[in-house]
N, C-alpha and C positions, 0 to 999 in steps of 0.2 A: 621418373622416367625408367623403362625396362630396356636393359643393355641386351646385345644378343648372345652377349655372353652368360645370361642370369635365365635364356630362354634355352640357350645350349643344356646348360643345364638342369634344366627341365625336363629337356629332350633324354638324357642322360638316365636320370632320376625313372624316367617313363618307359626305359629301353626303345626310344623312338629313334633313329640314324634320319636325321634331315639334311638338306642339300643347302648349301649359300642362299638360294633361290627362297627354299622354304623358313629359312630360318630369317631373311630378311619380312618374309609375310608373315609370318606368326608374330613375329615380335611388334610390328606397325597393330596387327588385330588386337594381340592383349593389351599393347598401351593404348585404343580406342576403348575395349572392356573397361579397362581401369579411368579413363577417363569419366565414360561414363555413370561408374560405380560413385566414384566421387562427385558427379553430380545429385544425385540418389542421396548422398550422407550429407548434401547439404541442403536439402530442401526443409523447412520448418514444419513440423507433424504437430506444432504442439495444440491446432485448433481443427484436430481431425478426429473424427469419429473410427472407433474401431467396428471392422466388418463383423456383422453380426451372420450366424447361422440362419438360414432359410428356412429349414426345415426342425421340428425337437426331432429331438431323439424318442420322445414317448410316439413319436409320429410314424416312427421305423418301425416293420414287421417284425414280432419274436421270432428268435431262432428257436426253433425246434431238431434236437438228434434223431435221424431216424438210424434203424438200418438197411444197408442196400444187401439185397440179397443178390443180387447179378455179380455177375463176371468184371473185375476190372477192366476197365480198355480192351476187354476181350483178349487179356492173359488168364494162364493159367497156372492154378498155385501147384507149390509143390508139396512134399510130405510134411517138410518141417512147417510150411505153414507162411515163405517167403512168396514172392511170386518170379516166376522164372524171365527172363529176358532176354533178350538175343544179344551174345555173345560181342564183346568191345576190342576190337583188333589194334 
């Protein structure tokens, strides 16, 4: 069972600031998640087949390098050879 103290903590951990309200809801949510997860680990796999790929991989297109001779994003570079950007305030 998840105490709301072990979700405060979370909260904490997350730098989240929750209200009574929300920490009464998170904590009912993750113990329905965990519930659920525990349902999930107990299901028997041992007579199930693993998903197979649809596709080969010989089926994919080669990658080819070209080069782009055009304008970045429509920047432009500068001397040394970066490209210039607008200014991060």
């Amino acid at each position: 069972m998840v105490t709301k103290e072990e979700v405060k903590h979370l909260s904490w951990l997350s730098r989240f600031d929750l209200s009574d309200e929300e920490l009464s809801k998170y904590t009912a949510q993750i113990e329905q998640i965990i519930s659920y997860l525990d349902k999930l680990d107990s299901m028997p796999l041992e007579n199930v087949e693993p998903v197979k790929a649809k596709k080969n991989l010989a089926d994919l297109r080669n990658d080819q390098a070209t080069n782009f001779a055009g304008e970045v994003l429509g920047t432009k570079y500068r001397k040394d050879g970066f490209v210039k950007a607008p200014r991060m305030v």
